[in-house]
N, C-alpha and C positions, 0 to 999 in steps of 0.2 A: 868413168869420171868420178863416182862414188869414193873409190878407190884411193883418189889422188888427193882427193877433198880432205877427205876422212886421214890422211897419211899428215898431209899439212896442220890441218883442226887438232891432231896431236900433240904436233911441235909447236903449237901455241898454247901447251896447257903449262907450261914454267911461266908463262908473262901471265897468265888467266889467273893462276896461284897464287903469283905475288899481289896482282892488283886485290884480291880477295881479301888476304890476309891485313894489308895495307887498309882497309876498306872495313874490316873488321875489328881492326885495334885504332883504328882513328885517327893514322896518322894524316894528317894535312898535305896536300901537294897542289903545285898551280896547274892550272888549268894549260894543255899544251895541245898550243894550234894543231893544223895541219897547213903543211911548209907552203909557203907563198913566194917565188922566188921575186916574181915581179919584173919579168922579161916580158918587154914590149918588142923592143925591136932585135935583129941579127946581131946587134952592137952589145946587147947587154948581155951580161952572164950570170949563172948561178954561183960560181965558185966563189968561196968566202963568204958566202952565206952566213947569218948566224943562228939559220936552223940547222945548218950540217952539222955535225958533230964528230970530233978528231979521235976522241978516244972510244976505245973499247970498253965497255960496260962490262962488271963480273958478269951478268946475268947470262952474256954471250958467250963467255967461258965456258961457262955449268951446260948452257944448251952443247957443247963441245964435247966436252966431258960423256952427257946424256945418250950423244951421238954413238961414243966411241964403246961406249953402256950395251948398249944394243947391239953394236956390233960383236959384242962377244958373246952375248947370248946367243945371236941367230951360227956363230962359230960351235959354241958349246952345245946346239942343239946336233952336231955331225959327234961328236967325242964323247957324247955321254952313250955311255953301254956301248953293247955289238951293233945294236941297227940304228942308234940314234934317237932322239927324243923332241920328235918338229911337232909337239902340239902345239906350242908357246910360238913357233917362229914367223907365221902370217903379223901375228901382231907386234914384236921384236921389229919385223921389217917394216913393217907402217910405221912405227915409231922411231924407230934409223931415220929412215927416209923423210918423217916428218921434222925431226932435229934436224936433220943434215940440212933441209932446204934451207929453215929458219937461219939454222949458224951461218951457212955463207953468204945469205944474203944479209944478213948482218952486221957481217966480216966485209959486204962488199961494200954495202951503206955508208959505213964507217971509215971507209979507205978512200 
Protein backbone atom coordinates (compact mmCIF):
# COMPACT_ATOMS: atom_id res chain seq x y z
CA UNK A 1 0.00 0.00 0.00
CA UNK A 2 3.07 2.24 0.70
CA UNK A 3 3.84 1.85 -2.65
CA UNK A 4 0.59 3.22 -4.13
CA UNK A 5 0.35 6.06 -1.54
CA UNK A 6 3.67 7.29 -2.25
CA UNK A 7 3.06 6.75 -6.28
CA UNK A 8 -0.15 9.03 -6.00
CA UNK A 9 1.47 11.72 -3.04
CA UNK A 10 3.83 12.35 -6.14
CA UNK A 11 1.36 13.22 -8.70
CA UNK A 12 0.24 15.72 -6.30
CA UNK A 13 3.47 17.59 -6.12
CA UNK A 14 2.52 19.99 -9.43
CA UNK A 15 -0.83 21.18 -7.38
CA UNK A 16 1.45 21.29 -3.95
CA UNK A 17 4.12 23.68 -6.07
CA UNK A 18 1.66 25.84 -7.39
CA UNK A 19 -0.24 26.31 -4.11
CA UNK A 20 3.32 27.14 -2.52
CA UNK A 21 4.57 29.44 -4.80
CA UNK A 22 1.03 31.22 -4.99
CA UNK A 23 1.33 31.20 -1.13
CA UNK A 24 4.65 32.61 -1.39
CA UNK A 25 4.35 35.66 -3.58
CA UNK A 26 0.84 36.70 -2.17
CA UNK A 27 -1.30 36.10 -4.57
CA UNK A 28 -5.00 36.43 -3.28
CA UNK A 29 -7.55 33.44 -4.14
CA UNK A 30 -11.14 32.71 -2.60
CA UNK A 31 -11.67 30.35 -0.52
CA UNK A 32 -13.05 27.08 -2.46
CA UNK A 33 -15.63 24.79 -0.97
CA UNK A 34 -15.74 21.30 -1.08
CA UNK A 35 -18.73 20.50 -3.71
CA UNK A 36 -22.17 20.14 -2.03
CA UNK A 37 -24.56 18.87 -4.70
CA UNK A 38 -27.65 18.96 -2.44
CA UNK A 39 -29.42 15.78 -3.60
CA UNK A 40 -32.13 14.79 -1.33
CA UNK A 41 -34.16 12.94 -3.11
CA UNK A 42 -33.94 10.16 -6.48
CA UNK A 43 -35.50 13.17 -8.32
CA UNK A 44 -32.59 15.49 -7.93
CA UNK A 45 -29.36 15.71 -9.62
CA UNK A 46 -25.93 16.77 -9.60
CA UNK A 47 -25.47 17.65 -13.34
CA UNK A 48 -25.15 21.49 -14.00
CA UNK A 49 -23.84 22.04 -10.98
CA UNK A 50 -21.88 24.97 -10.54
CA UNK A 51 -19.09 23.42 -8.65
CA UNK A 52 -18.39 21.07 -11.82
CA UNK A 53 -16.24 22.52 -13.92
CA UNK A 54 -16.26 22.20 -18.05
CA UNK A 55 -13.01 23.21 -18.78
CA UNK A 56 -9.62 21.70 -18.60
CA UNK A 57 -7.15 23.57 -16.60
CA UNK A 58 -3.27 24.13 -17.99
CA UNK A 59 -2.29 22.52 -14.83
CA UNK A 60 -3.96 19.19 -16.20
CA UNK A 61 -2.03 19.51 -19.28
CA UNK A 62 1.53 19.76 -17.72
CA UNK A 63 0.39 16.77 -15.19
CA UNK A 64 0.02 15.19 -18.95
CA UNK A 65 3.05 16.28 -20.30
CA UNK A 66 4.84 15.08 -16.67
CA UNK A 67 3.05 11.71 -17.37
CA UNK A 68 4.37 11.24 -20.74
CA UNK A 69 8.07 12.66 -19.04
CA UNK A 70 8.49 9.68 -17.29
CA UNK A 71 7.41 7.58 -19.44
CA UNK A 72 10.44 8.14 -21.40
CA UNK A 73 12.61 7.96 -19.00
CA UNK A 74 11.44 4.48 -17.52
CA UNK A 75 11.92 3.80 -21.87
CA UNK A 76 15.29 5.33 -21.87
CA UNK A 77 16.38 3.53 -18.85
CA UNK A 78 16.31 -0.21 -21.65
CA UNK A 79 18.49 2.08 -24.49
CA UNK A 80 20.92 3.60 -22.58
CA UNK A 81 24.33 1.58 -22.98
CA UNK A 82 24.44 -2.49 -23.61
CA UNK A 83 22.59 -3.61 -20.33
CA UNK A 84 20.60 -0.61 -19.60
CA UNK A 85 20.60 1.99 -16.83
CA UNK A 86 17.31 1.08 -14.12
CA UNK A 87 18.62 2.95 -11.26
CA UNK A 88 16.43 5.94 -11.75
CA UNK A 89 13.39 3.68 -12.93
CA UNK A 90 11.61 2.58 -9.43
CA UNK A 91 11.03 6.18 -9.13
CA UNK A 92 10.31 7.24 -13.06
CA UNK A 93 7.56 4.66 -12.41
CA UNK A 94 6.14 5.99 -9.21
CA UNK A 95 6.04 9.11 -10.82
CA UNK A 96 4.33 7.83 -14.16
CA UNK A 97 2.06 6.17 -12.20
CA UNK A 98 1.47 8.92 -9.89
CA UNK A 99 0.76 11.71 -12.87
CA UNK A 100 -1.13 9.28 -14.79
CA UNK A 101 -3.65 8.55 -11.91
CA UNK A 102 -3.90 12.47 -11.20
CA UNK A 103 -4.25 13.43 -15.25
CA UNK A 104 -7.16 11.09 -15.66
CA UNK A 105 -8.77 11.55 -13.02
CA UNK A 106 -8.76 14.92 -13.89
CA UNK A 107 -9.57 14.47 -17.29
CA UNK A 108 -12.46 12.38 -15.86
CA UNK A 109 -13.66 15.23 -13.24
CA UNK A 110 -13.77 17.64 -15.90
CA UNK A 111 -15.68 15.56 -18.57
Amino acid sequence: MFFTFFSIAMGFSLHNTIAILEGHFGKKSEFIRTPKFNINSIKDSWKGNIYLKEKVSPHVLIEGLLMLYFAFGMYSAFVVGKEGDFGLFPFHLMLFLGFGYVFFKSLKRSS
